[in-house]
C-alpha positions in Angstrom: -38.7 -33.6 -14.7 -37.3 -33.1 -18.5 -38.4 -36.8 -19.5 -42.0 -37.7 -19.6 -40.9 -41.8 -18.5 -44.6 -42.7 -20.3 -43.5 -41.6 -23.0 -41.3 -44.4 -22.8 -42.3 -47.8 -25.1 -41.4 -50.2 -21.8 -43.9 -48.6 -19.6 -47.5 -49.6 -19.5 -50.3 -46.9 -19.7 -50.9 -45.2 -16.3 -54.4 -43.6 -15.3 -55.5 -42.6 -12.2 -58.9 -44.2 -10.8 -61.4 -41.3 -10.2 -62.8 -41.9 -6.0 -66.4 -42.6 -7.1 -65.5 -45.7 -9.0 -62.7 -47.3 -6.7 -65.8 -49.1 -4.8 -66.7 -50.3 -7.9 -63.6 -51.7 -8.9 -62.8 -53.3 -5.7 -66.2 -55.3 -5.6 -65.1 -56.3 -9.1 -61.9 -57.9 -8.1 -63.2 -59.1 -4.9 -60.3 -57.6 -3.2 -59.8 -54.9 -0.3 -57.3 -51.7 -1.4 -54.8 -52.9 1.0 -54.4 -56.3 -0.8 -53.6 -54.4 -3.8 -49.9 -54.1 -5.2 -48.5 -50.5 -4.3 -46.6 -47.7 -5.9 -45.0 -45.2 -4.3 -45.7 -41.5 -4.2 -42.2 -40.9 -5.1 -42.3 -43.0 -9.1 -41.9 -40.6 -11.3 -44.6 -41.9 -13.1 -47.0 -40.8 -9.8 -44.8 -37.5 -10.7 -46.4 -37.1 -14.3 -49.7 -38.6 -13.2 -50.1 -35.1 -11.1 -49.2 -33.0 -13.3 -51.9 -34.9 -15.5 -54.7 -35.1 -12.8 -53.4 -32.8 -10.0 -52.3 -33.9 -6.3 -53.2 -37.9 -6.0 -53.4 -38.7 -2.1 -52.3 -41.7 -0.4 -54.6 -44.5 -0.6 -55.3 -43.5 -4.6 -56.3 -46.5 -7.1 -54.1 -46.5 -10.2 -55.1 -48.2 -13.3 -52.2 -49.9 -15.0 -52.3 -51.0 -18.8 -50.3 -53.8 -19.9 -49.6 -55.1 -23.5 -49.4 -58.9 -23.5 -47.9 -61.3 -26.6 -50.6 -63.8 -25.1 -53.7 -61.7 -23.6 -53.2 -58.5 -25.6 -54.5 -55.8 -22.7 -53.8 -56.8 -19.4 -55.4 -54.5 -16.4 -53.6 -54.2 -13.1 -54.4 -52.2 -10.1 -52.3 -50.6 -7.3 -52.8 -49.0 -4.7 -50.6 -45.4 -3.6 -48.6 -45.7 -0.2 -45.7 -42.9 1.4 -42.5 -42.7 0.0 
């Protein structure tokens, strides 16, 4: 891929949730992973996330950083499904 799309200033910060805190993030929210938004393995930004982090598998939390006018930071969560 020749563009980095987070290096774009529409799209929100991206980070993937490391396995031993997904638990804790779910009991957090109160929410089971499949209740979660999704993003598929096939956005490019999943694409730069592995060159960042290595192979993310199905079923993989990601951590999504908003900018609000209102809130400032908003957090978001969802959850990575097949193409």
């Amino acid at each position: 891929m020749k563009f980095n799309v987070l290096e774009h200033e529409l799209v929100p910060e991206h980070y993937l949730v490391p396995e031993e805190e997904e638990a804790i993030v779910l009991e957090r929210l109160k929410v089971k992973k499949e209740n979660l938004p999704k993003i598929r393995k096939s956005d490019p930004v999943l694409r730069i996330l592995e060159r960042q982090y290595g192979h993310i598998p199905i079923g993989s939390l990601i951590k999504i950083v908003r900018k609000s006018p209102t809130a400032g930071r908003i957090i978001v969560y969802r959850v990575v499904v097949r193409e």
